[in-house]
Backbone as a printed PyTorch tensor [residue, N CA C, xyz], in Angstrom:
tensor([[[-47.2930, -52.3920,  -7.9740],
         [-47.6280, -51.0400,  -7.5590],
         [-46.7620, -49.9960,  -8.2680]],

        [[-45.4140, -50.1560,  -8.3950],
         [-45.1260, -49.3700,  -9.1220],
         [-45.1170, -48.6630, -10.6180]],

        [[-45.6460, -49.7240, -11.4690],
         [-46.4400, -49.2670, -12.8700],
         [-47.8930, -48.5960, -12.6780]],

        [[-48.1490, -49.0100, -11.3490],
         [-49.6790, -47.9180, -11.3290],
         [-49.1130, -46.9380, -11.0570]],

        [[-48.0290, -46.4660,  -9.7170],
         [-47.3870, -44.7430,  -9.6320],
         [-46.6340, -44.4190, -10.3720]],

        [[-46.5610, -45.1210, -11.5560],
         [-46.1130, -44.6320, -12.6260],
         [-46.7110, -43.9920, -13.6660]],

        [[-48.2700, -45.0360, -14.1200],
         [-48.9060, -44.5500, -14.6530],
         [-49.7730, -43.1770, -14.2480]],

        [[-49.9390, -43.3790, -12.7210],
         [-50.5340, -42.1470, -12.0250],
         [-50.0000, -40.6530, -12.2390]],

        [[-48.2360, -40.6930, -11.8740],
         [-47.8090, -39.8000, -12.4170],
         [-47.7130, -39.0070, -13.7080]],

        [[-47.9170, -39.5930, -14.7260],
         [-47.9560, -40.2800, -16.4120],
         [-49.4720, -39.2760, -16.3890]],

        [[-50.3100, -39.7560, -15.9980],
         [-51.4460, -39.0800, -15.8610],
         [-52.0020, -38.0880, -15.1600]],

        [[-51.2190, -37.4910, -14.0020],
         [-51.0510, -36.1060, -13.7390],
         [-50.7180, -35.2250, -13.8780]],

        [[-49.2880, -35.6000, -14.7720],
         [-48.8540, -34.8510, -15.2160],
         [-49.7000, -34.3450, -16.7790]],

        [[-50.1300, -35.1520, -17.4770],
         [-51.4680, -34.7640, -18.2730],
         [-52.5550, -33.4050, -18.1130]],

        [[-52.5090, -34.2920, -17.2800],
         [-54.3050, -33.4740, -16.2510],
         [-53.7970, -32.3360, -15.7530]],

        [[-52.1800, -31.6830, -15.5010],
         [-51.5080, -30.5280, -15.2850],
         [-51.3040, -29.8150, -16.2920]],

        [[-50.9070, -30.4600, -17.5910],
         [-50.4780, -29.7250, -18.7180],
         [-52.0450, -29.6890, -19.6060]],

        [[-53.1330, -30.3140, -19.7630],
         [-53.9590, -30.1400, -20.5210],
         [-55.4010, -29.7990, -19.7630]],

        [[-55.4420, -30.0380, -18.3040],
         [-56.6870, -29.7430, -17.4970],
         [-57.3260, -30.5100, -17.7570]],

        [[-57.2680, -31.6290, -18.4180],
         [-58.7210, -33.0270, -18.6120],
         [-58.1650, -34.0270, -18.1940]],

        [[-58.5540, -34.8560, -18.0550],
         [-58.3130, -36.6410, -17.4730],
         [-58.3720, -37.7500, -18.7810]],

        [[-57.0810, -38.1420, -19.6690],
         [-57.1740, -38.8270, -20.9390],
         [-57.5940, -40.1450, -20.4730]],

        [[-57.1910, -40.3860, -19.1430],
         [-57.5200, -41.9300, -18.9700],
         [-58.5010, -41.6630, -17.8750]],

        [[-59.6510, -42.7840, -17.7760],
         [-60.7730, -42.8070, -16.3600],
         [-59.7830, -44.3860, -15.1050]],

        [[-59.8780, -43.0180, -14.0780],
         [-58.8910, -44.0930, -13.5090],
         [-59.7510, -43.3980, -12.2090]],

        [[-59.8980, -44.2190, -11.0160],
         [-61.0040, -44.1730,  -9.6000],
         [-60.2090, -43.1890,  -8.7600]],

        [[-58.3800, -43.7910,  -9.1350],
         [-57.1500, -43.0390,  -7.9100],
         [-56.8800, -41.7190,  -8.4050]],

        [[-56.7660, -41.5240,  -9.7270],
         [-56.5180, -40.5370, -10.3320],
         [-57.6780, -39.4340, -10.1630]],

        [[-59.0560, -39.6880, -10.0010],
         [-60.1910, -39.2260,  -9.9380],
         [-59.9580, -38.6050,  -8.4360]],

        [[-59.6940, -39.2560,  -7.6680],
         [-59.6100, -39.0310,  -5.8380],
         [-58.4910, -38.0060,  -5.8490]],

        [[-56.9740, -38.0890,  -6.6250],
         [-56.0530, -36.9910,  -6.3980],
         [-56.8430, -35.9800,  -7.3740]],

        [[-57.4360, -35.7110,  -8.1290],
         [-57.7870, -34.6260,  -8.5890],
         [-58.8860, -33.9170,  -7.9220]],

        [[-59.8940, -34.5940,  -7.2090],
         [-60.8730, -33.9940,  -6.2700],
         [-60.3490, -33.7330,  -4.8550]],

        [[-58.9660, -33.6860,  -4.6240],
         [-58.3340, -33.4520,  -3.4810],
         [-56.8720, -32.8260,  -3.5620]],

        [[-57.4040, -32.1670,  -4.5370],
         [-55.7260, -32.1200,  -5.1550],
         [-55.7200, -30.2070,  -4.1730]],

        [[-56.4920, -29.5210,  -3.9030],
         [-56.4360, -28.2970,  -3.2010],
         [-55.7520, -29.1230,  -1.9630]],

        [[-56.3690, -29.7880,  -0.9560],
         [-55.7890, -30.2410,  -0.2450],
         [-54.2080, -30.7500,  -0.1780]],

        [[-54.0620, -31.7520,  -0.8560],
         [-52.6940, -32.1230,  -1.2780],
         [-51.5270, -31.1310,  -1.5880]],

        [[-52.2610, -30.1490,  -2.6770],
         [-51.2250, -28.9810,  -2.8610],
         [-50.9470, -27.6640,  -1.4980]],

        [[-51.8760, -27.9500,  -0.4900],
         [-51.9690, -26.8030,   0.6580],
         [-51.2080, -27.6530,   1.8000]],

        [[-50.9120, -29.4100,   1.5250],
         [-49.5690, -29.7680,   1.9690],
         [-48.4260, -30.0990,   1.4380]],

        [[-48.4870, -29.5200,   0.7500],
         [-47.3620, -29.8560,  -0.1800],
         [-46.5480, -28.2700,   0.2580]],

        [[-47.3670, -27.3080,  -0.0610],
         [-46.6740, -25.5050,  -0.1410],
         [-46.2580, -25.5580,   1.1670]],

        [[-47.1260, -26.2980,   2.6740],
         [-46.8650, -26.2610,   3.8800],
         [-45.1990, -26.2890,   4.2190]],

        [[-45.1460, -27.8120,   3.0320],
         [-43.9260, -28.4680,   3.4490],
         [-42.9020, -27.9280,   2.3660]],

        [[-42.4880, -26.7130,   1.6910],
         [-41.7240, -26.2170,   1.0670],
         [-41.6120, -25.2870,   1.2030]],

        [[-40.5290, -25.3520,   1.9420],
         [-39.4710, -23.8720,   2.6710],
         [-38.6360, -23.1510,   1.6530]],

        [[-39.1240, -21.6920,   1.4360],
         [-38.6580, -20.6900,   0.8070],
         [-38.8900, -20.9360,  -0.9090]],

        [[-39.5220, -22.4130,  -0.7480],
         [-40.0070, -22.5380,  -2.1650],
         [-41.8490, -22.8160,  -2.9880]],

        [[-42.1640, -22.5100,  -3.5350],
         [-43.8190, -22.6690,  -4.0220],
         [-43.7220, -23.6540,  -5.2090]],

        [[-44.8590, -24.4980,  -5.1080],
         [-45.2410, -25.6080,  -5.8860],
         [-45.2550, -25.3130,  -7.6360]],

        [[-46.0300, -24.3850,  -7.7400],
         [-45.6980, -23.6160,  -8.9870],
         [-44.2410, -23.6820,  -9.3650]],

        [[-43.2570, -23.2570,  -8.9170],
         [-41.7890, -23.2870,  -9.4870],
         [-41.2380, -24.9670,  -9.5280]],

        [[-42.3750, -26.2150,  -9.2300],
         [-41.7690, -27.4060,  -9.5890],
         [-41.8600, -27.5620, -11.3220]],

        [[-41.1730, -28.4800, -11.8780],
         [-41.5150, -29.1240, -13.3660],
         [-42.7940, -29.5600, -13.3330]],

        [[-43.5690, -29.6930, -14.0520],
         [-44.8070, -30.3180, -13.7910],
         [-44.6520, -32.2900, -13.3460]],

        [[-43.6730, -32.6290, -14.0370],
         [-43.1980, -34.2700, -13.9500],
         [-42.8530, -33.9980, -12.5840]],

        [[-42.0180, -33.2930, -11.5740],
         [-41.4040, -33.2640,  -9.8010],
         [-43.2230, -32.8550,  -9.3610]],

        [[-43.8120, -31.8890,  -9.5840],
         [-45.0630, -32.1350,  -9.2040],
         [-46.1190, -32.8090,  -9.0090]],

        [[-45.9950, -33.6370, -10.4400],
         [-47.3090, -34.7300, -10.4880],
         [-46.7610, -36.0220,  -9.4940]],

        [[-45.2390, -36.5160,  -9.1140],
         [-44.0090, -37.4480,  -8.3900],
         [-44.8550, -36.8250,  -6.7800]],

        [[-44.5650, -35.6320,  -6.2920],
         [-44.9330, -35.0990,  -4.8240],
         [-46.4300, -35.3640,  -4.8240]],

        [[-46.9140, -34.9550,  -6.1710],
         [-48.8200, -35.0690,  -5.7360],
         [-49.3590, -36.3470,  -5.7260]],

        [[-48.4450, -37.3990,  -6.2710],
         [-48.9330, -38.9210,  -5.8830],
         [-48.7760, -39.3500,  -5.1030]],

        [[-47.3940, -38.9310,  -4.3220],
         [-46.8220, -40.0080,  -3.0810],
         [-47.5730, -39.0790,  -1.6680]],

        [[-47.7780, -37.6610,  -2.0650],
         [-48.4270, -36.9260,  -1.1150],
         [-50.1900, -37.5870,  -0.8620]],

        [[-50.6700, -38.2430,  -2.1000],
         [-52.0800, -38.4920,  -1.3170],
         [-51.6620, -39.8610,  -0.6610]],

        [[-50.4190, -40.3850,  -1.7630],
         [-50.6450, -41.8430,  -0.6230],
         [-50.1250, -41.8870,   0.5530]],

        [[-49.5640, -40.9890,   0.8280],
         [-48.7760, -40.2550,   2.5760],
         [-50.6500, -39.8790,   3.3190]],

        [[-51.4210, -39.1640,   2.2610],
         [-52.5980, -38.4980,   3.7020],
         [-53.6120, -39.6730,   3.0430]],

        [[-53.9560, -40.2000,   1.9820],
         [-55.5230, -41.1240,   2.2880],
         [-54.9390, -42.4630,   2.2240]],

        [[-53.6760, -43.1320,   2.1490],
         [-53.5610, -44.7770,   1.6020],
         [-52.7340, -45.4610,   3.3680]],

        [[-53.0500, -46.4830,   3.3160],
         [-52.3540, -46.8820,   4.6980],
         [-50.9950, -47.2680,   4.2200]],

        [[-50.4760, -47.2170,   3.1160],
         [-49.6460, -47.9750,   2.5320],
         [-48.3040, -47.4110,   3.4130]],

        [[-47.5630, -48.0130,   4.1550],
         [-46.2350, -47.5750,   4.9440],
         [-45.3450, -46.5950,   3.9870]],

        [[-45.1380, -45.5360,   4.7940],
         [-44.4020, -43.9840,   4.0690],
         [-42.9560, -44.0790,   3.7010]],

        [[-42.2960, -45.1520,   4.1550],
         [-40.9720, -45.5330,   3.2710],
         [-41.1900, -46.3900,   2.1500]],

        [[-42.2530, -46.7190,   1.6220],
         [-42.2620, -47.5690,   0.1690],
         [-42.8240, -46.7410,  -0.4340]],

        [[-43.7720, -45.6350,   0.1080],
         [-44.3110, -44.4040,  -0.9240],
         [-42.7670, -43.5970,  -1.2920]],

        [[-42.2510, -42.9600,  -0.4130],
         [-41.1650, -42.1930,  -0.5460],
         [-39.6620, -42.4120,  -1.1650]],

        [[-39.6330, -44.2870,  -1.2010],
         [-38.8600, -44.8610,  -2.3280],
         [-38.8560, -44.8480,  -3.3270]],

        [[-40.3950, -45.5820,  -3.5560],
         [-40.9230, -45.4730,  -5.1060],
         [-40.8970, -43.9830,  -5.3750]],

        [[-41.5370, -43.0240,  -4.8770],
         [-41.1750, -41.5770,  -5.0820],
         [-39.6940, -40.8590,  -5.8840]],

        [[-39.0190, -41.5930,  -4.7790],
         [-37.6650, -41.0990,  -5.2950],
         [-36.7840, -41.7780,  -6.4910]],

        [[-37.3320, -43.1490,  -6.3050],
         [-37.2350, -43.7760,  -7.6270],
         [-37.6560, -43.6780,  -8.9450]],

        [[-38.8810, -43.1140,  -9.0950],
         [-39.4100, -42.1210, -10.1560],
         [-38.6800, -41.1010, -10.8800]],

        [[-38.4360, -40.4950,  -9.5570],
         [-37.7400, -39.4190,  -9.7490],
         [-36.2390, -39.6100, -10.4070]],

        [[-35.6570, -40.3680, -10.0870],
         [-34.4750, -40.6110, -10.3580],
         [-34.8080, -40.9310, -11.8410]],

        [[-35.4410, -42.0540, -11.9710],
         [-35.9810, -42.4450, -13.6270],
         [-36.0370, -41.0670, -14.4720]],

        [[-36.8100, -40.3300, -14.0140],
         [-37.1240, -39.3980, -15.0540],
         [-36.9470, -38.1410, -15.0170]],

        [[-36.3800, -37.2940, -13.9300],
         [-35.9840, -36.0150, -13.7250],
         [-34.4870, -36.2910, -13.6290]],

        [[-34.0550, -36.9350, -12.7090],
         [-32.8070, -36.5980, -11.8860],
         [-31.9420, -36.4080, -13.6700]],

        [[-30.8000, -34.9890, -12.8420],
         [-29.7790, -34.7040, -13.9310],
         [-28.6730, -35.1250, -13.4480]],

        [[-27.7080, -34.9690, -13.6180],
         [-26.0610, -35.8650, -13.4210],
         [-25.9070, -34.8940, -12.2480]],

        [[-26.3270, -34.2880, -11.2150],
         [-26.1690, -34.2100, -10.0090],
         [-26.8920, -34.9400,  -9.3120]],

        [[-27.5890, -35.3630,  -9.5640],
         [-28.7340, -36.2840,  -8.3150],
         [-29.4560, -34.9560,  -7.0670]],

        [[-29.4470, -33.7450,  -8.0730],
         [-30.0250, -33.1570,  -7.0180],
         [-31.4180, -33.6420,  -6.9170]],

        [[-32.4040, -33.4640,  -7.4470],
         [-33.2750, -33.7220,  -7.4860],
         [-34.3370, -34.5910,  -6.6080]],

        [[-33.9090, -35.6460,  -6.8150],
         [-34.5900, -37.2240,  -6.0440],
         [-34.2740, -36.5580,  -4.7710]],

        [[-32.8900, -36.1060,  -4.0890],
         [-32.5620, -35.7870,  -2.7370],
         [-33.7790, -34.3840,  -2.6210]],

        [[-33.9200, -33.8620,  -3.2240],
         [-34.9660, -32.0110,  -2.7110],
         [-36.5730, -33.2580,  -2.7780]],

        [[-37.0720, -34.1670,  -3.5350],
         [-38.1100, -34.3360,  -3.7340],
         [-38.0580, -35.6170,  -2.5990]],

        [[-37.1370, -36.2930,  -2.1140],
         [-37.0140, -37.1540,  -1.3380],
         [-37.3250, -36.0330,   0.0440]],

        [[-36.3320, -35.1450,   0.6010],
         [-36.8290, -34.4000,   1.5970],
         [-37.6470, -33.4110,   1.9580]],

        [[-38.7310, -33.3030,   1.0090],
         [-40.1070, -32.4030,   0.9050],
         [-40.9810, -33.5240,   1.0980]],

        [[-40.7400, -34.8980,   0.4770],
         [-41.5730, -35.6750,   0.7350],
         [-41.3330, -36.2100,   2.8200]],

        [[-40.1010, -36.1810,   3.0420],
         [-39.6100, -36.6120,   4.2990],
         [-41.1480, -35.4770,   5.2870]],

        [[-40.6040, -34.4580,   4.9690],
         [-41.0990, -33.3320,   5.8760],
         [-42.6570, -33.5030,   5.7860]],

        [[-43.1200, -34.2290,   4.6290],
         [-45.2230, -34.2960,   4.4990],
         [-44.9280, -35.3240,   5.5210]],

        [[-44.6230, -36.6060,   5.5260],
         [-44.5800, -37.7150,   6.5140],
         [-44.5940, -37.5470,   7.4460]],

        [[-43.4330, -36.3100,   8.0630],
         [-43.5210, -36.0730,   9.0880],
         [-44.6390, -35.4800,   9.7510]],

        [[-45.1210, -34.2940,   8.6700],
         [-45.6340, -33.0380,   9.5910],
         [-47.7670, -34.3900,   9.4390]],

        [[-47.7290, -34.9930,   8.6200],
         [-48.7320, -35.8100,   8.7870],
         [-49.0690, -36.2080,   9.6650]],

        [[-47.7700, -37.0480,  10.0620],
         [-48.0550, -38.1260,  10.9680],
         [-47.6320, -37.6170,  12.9480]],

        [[-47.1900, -36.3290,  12.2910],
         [-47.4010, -35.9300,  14.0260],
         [-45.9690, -35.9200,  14.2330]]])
């Protein structure tokens, strides 16, 4: 699973910077036809901050683990690991801020999801 939310990310972040879909993928197809949704919980769950001011790579990381938080049954601490593990891979700078702000925006979708 984690080379697919890898590749997923890999490919959103695409479909952010160029507006087309380079690869035909079914999951990738579902976050992009739901991606208003996803992004109207995503802004929910970011206090004093807007989705727009993410990198597009911390965006496409929140917009994957965010659909598999609202359409996948998959348990929300292995989304929000792998999440932050991503993150760490490929954003985090020699503070580790990062993974921690995208780890607790992701905390707060889980929450405000699941009640």
């Amino acid at each position: 699973m984690k080379k697919i939310r890898e590749d997923l990310v890999n490919s959103l972040y695409q479909y952010d910077l160029l507006k087309r879909i380079e690869e035909e993928n079914e999951v990738l197809k579902d976050i992009i036809l739901n991606l208003d949704e996803i992004d109207d919980i995503i802004n929910d769950n970011l206090y004093n901050y807007h989705l727009s001011r993410l990198s597009f790579l911390d965006r496409a990381i929140i917009r994957v683990a965010t659909y598999e938080l609202r359409f996948t049954e998959t348990p929300a601490a292995i989304i929000i690991d792998e999440a932050v593990n991503i993150t760490k891979k490929y954003t985090d700078l020699d503070d580790e801020k990062q993974h921690k702000f995208n780890n607790k925006v992701l905390d707060n979708i889980n929450k405000s999801l699941r009640g």
